[in-house]
N, C-alpha and C positions, 0 to 999 in steps of 0.2 A: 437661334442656333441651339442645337441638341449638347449638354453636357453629359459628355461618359463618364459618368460618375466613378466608375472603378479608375478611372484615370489620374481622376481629380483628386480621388483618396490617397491613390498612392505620390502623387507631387506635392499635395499638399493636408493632406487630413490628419488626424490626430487619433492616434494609437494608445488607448491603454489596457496594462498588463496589470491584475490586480495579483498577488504573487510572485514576490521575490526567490522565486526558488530554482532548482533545476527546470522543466516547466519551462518558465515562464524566460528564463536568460537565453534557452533553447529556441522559443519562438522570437523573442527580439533579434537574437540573430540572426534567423533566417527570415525574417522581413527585411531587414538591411539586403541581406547576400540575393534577395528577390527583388530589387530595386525601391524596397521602399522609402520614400525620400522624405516624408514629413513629422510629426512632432513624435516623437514616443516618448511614453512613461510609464518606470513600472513602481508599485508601490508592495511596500513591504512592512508587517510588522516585526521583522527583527531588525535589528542595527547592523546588520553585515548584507553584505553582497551573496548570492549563491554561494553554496558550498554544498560539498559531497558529504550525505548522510550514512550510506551501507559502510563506512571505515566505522563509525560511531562505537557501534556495538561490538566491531572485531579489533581492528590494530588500535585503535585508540584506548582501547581498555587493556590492552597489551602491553600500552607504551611505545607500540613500534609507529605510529604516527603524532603528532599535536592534533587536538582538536581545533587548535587555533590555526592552524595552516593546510585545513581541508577547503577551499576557495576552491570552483570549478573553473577551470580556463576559459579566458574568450577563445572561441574560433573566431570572430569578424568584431569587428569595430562595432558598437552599434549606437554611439551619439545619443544616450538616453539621458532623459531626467530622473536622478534616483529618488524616491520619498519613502526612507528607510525609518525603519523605527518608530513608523504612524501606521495604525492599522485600518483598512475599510471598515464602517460601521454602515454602511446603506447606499443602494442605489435606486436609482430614478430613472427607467426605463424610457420614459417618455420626452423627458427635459434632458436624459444622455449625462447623466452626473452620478461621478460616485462621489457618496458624503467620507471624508475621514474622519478618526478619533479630535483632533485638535481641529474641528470645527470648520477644513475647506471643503471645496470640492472640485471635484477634478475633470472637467469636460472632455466627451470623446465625440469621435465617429464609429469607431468599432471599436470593442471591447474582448478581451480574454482574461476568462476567469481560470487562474491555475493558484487555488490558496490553499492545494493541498489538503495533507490531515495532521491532526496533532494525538497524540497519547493519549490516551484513556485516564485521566486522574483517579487514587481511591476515592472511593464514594465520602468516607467520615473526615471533613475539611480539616478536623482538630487535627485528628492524627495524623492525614497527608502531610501538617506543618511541623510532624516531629525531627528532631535532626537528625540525619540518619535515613530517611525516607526520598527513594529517588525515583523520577520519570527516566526514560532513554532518548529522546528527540531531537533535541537540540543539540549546537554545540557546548553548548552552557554545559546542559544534561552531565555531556559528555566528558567534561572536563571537569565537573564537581564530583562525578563516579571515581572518574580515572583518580583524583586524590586520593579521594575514600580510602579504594582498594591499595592504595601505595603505602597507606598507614596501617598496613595490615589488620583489618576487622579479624576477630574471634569468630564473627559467622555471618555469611550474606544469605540474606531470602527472599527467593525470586519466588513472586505470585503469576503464576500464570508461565506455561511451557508451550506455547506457540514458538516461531521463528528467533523473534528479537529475546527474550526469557530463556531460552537454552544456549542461543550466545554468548547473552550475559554469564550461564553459568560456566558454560566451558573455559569463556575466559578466565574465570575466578578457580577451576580447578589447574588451569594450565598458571596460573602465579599461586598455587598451593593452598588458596586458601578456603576453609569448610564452605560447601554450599549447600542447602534446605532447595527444591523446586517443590511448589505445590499448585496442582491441576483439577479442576475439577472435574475433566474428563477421564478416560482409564487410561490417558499414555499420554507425552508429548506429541506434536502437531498432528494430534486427531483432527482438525477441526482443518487443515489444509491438504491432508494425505494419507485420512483413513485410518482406521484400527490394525492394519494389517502394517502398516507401514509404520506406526506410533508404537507398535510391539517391538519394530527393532531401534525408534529411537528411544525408547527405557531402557532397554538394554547397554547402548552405549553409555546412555547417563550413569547408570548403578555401576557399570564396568570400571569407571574412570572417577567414583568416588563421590557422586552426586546422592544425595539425599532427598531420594523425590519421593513423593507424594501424591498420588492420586486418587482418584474418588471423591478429594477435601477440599473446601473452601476455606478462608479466612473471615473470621467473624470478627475481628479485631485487633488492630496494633496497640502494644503496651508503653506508655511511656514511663521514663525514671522524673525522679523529683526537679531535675534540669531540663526537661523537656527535650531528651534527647530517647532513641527508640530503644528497648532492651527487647521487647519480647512479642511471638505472634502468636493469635489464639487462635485454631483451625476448628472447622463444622463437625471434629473426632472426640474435643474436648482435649485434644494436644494440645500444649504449650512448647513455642519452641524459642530459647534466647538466642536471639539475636541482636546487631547494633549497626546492621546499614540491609533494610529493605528496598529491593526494585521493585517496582510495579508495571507489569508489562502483562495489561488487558487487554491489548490492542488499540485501536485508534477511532477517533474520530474525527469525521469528516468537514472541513471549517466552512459550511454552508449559513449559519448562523445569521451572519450581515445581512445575508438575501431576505430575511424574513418578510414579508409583504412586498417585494418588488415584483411580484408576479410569477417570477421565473420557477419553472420545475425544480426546486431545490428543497433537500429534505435529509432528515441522517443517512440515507443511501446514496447521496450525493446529488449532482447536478446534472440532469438527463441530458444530453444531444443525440442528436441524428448521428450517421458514419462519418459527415463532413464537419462534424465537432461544431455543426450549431445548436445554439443550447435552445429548448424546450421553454415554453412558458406553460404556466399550470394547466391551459385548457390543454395543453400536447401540442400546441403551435409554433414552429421552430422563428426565433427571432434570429434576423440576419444582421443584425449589428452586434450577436453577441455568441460569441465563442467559449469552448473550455477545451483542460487540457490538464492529464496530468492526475492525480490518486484521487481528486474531486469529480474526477469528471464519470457521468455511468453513461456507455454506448451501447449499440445493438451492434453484433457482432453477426456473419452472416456462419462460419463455421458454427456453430453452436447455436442454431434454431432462432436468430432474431433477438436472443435473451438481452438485458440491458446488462453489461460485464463492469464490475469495479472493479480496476486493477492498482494494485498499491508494486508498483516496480518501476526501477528507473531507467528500464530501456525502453518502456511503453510512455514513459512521459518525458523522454524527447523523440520518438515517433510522433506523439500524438501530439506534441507542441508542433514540430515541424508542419505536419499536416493542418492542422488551426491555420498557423500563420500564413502558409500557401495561401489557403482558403481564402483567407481574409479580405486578399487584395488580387483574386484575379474574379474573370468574369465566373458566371456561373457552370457553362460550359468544361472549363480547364479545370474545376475543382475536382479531387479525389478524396477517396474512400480511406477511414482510417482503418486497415485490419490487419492491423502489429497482430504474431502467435502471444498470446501468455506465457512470460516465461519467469522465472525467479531460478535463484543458488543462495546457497549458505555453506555457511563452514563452522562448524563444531566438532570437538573431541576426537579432531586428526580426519575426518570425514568429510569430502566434497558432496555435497546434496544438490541436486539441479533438476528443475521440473520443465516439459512444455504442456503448454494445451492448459485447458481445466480438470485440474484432477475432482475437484467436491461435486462435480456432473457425476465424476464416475461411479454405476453402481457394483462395478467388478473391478477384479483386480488381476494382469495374469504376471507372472514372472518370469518374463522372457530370456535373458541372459544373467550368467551369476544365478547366486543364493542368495538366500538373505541370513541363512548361518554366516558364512560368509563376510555379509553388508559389504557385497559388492555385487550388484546388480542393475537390473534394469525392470520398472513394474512399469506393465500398460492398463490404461485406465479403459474401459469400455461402458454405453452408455447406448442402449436399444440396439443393437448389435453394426454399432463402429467404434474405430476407438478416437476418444476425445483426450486424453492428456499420455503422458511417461512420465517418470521420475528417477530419476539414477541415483546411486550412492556408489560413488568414486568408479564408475562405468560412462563417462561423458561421451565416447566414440559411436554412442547408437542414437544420440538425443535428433541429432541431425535426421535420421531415418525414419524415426516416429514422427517427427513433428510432417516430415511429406508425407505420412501417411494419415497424421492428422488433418493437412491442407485438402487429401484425396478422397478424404470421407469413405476410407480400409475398414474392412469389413471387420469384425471383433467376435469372437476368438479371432487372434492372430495366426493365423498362416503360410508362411513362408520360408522359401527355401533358404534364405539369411540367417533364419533364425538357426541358432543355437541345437542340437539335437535333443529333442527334447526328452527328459526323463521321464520315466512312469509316474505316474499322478502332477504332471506340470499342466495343472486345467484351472481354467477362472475361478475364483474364489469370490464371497464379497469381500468388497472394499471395506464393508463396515465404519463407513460415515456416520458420526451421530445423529440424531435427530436434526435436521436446522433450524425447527421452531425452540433450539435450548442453544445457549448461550456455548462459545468454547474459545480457544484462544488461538490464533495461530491464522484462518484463513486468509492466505495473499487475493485471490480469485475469489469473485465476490459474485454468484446469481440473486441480479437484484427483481426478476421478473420481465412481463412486456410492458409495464402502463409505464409512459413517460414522468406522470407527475404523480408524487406523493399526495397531493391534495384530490381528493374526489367533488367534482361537481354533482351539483343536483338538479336536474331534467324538470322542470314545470313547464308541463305541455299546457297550452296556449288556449282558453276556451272559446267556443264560438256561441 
């Protein structure tokens, strides 16, 4: 007698989810709502259940949320085994085991990997342990910040002015109290939305009382005789006191555990196909192993095949959802993951909301609005279509570019929707930095075409 094995999986096979996270509670539940009926486990290394990260940085630091009561809702039941608070340390591709921290290990049939990214630590360990000195990630993060700020500090300095680093500051100008930003690029989120667009977010930062910084780096945090932080040393030879540092470098990708399991995984993250099966180093898609979620890098068909990281949480429960479909039907029924890229924020009274990939784009045009103004709408264009928008507090057209981003519209934009346009309203660049230097801020991540970060080496065969 022939066994269907996608049958057998889903009545009785064993499910694990290595990723406690949004991700990862989004794919558990739609295995259940998909009829899957046998073992699931997801494993976590924090002590809590899923919880919502984008408040972190905004209402939590406000006070208008707890960080202790950002928990994601069940939509479905999903009868799991939780193993919280132990982290993956290795898996076994072959024997279908992942090793944990406290020594078990955990047997599957198919596996999804959604472990996320974590914060960029400062590089000088000393001084990362001074008090006074904070990450943003966690709820933890979140909640030892939100004190900080309620004790009113003398001065907060935020390293790095990407997305999460100008939250930070805005929140700390909207409770009044001094903030320092320091960039090493020449504006806030150059590195996700260009020179042209980073002109107008320094603008609102100096506007509103911000103390930014650009051109400079930190060469080093100062501590007092108690080992608590007073002061930061900047690449100008400035010295600036302060007594509670963030550090908001961006993130890194938790592929670490993977190291020798074979699997495509490297700091650009974890390669899969569209169907979220993940890559093994030669570029060979293993089908018992899934990703999902800000670790995972896909080829995307809108944007040339490129492998895309996306750090956003509506692409990682698209992408969780679509894994888990995956997972357990035939090969047939399986679908393509191609969520648009999309992020928002909110700083200094300012709605910001992007689609598409703006850091493809090497122009820039201004389609409705100004940006005297900072109310507009900027389209990104890239070999002449356009690939991203981005609005500031103009949300009404995002809808319109993004089908023009699915239509693969021709760039210059022209259209009779469009806005009348003014004398000199023509593409500019983007003026994106270099992307071989470092910056802070990119949501949208071109990681290239090679599946796997490791390169093999070819010994042709003698006769």
């Amino acid at each position: 007698m022939v066994v269907d094995q996608v049958e057998w999986l889903r009545r009785e096979g064993r499910i694990v989810i290595v990723g406690a996270s949004l991700a990862g509670l989004r794919a558990a539940e739609t295995l259940r709502a998909e009829g899957f009926a046998g073992e699931l486990t997801l494993i976590g290394d924090e002590p809590y259940e899923p919880y919502d990260r984008p408040p972190l940085s905004k209402s939590v630091l406000l006070e208008r949320a707890s960080p202790l009561h950002t928990e994601l809702p069940h939509r479905w039941e999903i009868d799991a085994k939780w193993r919280l608070g132990v982290a993956a340390t290795g898996l076994d591709l072959t024997a279908k085991r992942v090793r944990l921290a406290d020594g078990d290990e955990v047997e599957y049939d198919r596996l999804l990997i959604a472990t996320g990214v974590r914060a960029r630590p400062w590089t000088k360990e000393e001084e990362a342990r001074l008090d006074g000195v904070f990450l943003l990630r966690t709820r933890e993060d979140a909640a030892a910040l939100c004190q900080r700020l309620k004790a009113g500090p003398r001065r907060v300095f935020v390293i790095g002015a990407g997305f999460a680093g100008s939250e930070v500051a805005s929140a700390c100008r909207e409770r009044g109290i001094p903030v320092t930003v320091a960039e090493r690029a020449g504006a806030p989120l150059v590195g996700a939305l260009g020179g042209v667009i980073g002109t107008v977010a320094a603008e609102l930062q100096t506007e509103n009382g911000v103390d930014l910084r650009t051109h400079v780096t930190v060469t080093s945090l100062e501590g007092d005789a108690v080992g608590r932080v007073r002061a930061v040393h900047l690449s100008d030879e400035s010295v600036v006191e302060a007594d509670v540092v963030v550090v908001s470098l961006g993130s890194l990708r938790n592929t670490e555990w993977l190291s020798g399991s074979g699997l495509g995984a490297g700091p650009r993250g974890i390669a899969c196909d569209a169907g979220c099966r993940a890559f093994d180093f030669r570029g060979i898609v293993t089908d018992d192993v899934f990703v999902a979620g800000d670790v995972a890098r896909s080829p995307h068909a809108l944007f040339g095949y490129q492998f895309l990281s996306l750090e956003h949480w509506g692409n990682a429960v698209a992408q969780a959802e679509t894994a888990a479909h995956n997972m357990i039907c035939h090969g047939a029924d399986r679908r393509p993951h191609l969520w648009m890229p999309a992020f928002w924020s909110s700083m200094f009274g300012v709605n910001i909301k992007s689609v598409g990939v703006p850091p493809m784009g090497e122009q820039l045009m201004i389609t409705q609005g100004s940006l005297a103004e900072r109310r507009f709408v900027g389209v990104y264009g890239y070999k002449g279509r356009v690939v991203a928008a981005v609005s500031f507090d103009n949300t009404r057209w995002l809808e319109f570019y993004q089908r023009q981003i699915e239509l693969g519209a021709p760039f210059p934009v022209e259209y009779p929707t469009m806005d009348r346009r003014p004398e000199g309203r023509q593409p500019v660049s983007a003026d994106f930095p270099d992307p071989s230097l470092p910056t802070h801020g990119p949501m949208v991540t071109l990681t290239g075409y090679s599946p796997a970060d490791q390169q093999l080496v070819f010994h042709p065969a003698r006769h």
